[in-house]
C-alpha positions in Angstrom: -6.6 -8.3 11.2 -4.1 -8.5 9.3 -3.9 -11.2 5.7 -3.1 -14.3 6.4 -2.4 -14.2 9.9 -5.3 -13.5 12.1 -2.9 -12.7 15.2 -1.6 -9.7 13.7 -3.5 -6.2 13.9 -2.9 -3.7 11.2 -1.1 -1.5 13.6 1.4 -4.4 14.3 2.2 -4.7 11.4 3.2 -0.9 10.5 5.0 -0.8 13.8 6.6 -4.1 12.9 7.2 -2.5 9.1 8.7 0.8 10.7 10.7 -0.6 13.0 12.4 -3.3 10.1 10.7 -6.8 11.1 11.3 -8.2 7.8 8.5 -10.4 8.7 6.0 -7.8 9.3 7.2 -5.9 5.6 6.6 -9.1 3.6 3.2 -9.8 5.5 2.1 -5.9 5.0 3.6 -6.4 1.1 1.1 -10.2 0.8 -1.8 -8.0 2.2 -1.9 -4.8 0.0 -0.1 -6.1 -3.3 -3.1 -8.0 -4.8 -5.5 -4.9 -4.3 -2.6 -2.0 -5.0 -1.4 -4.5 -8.4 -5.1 -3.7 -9.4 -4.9 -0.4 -9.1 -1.4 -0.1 -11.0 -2.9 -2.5 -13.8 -5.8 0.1 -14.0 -3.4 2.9 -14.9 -0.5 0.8 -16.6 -0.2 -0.1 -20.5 0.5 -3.8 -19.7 1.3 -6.3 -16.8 5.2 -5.0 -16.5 4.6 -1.1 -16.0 1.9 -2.5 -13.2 4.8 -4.6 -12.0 7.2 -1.7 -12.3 4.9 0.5 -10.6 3.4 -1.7 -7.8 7.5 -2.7 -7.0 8.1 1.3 -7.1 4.8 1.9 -4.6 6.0 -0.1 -2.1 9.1 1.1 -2.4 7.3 4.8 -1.5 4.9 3.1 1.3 7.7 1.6 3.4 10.1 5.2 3.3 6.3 7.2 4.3 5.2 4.1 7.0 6.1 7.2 9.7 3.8 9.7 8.2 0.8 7.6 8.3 -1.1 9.3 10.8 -4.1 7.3 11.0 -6.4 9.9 10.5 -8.0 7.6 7.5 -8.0 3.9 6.5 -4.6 3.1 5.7 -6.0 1.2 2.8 -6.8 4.3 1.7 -3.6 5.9 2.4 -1.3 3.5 0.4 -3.8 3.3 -2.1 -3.2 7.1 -2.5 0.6 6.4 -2.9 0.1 3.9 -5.6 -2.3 6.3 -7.6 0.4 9.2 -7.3 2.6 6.6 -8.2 0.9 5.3 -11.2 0.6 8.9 -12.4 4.2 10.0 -12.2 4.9 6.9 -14.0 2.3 8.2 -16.7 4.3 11.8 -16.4 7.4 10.4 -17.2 6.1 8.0 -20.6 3.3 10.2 -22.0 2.5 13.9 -23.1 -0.6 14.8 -23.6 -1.8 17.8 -25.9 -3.8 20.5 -24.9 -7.3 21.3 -26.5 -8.6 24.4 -27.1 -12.1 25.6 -26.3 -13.8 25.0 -29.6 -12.2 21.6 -30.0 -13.4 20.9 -26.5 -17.0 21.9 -27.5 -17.4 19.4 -30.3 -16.6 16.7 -28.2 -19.7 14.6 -27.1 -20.1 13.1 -23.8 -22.9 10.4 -23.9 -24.1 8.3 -21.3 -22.8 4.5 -20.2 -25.9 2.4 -21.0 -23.4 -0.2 -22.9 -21.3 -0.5 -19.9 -24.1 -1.9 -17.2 -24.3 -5.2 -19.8 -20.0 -5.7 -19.2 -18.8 -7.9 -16.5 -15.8 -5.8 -14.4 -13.1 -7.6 -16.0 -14.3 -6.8 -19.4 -14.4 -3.4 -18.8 -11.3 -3.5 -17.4 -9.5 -5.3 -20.3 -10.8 -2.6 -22.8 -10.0 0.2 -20.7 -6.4 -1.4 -20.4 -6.2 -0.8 -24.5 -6.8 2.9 -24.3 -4.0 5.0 -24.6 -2.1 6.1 -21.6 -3.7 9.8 -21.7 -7.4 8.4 -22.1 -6.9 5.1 -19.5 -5.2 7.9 -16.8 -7.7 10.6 -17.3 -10.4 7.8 -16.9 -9.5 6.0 -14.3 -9.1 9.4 -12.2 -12.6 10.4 -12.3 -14.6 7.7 -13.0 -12.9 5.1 -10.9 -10.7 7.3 -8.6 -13.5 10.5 -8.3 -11.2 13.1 -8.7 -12.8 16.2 -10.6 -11.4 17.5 -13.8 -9.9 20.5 -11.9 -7.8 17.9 -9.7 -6.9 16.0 -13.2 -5.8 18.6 -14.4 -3.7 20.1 -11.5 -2.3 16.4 -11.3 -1.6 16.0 -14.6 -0.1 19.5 -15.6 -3.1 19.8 -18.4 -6.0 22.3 -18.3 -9.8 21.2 -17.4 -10.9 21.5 -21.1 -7.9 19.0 -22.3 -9.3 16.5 -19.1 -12.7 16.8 -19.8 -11.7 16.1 -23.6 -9.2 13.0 -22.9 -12.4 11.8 -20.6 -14.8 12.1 -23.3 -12.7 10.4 -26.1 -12.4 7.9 -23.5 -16.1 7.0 -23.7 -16.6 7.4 -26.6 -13.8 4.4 -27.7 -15.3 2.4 -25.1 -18.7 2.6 -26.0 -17.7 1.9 -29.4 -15.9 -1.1 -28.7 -18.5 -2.5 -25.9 -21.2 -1.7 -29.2 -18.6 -4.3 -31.4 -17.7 -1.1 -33.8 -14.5 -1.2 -33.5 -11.3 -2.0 -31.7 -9.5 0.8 -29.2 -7.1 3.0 -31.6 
């Protein structure tokens, strides 16, 4: 079913989307935009770019509403629009700098103890304080599961440089969930 009316199945309301039922757009739009505005806020440096991008996502998932083939969820599918989203809108802010293999190798990845004692919107905050190359290259593999290969095909970086920005990441985090310090 479909948000806030129960009388309308998800595949009404891509059918009803496609066809231009400006009715069916805003209901899919109430449905997906709380969950998807997550997901941009995960990736974004503040509430605007998540605005900007979530506004720009939806933009993408009513042109593509024909090539959703149903083969998965299509939860899944638009959430996979507003990830790709999210990370052009990184592309198009940020460069990131490469590391080279001995850098890489003095970089230490220790475990996430401190993290089981945060409440979810906690973490999220401090993750939101990272810089835009940490935050993106976190959120991809620890929240997204992507591996660093796919990071760093997505991003245009090399698997050292992701495994790097992933392990600077946690290393902030830790050391802000431990009260040493604020994210730089």
């Amino acid at each position: 079913m479909a948000g806030d009316n129960p009388l309308v199945s998800e595949s009404d309301l891509i059918l009803g989307s496609i066809r231009g039922d400006r009715r069916m757009q805003e209901l899919l739009y109430k449905t997906y935009s709380p969950k998807m505005y997550g997901v941009c806020l995960r990736y974004a440096g503040n509430p605007d770019d998540a605005q900007d991008i979530l506004q720009e996502g939806f933009v993408k998932v009513f042109k593509n509403l024909t090539r959703f083939r149903g083969d998965g969820s299509f939860e899944g599918w638009i959430r996979r629009i507003f990830v790709n989203t999210a990370i052009e809108h990184y592309r198009r802010k940020v460069n990131m700098y490469p590391v080279t293999e001995n850098q890489e190798n003095t970089i230490e990845d220790k475990d996430w103890t401190a993290f089981d004692r945060l409440a979810l919107k906690d973490l999220l905050e401090i993750i939101q304080e990272l810089s835009p190359g940490y935050r993106t290259v976190f959120n991809l593999y620890v929240v997204e599961g992507y591996t660093h290969k796919d990071i760093a095909d997505i991003l245009g970086i090399s698997e050292g440089t992701s495994k790097s920005q992933l392990a600077r990441a946690k290393a902030i985090l830790q050391n802000v969930i431990k009260g040493k310090k604020r994210v730089q």
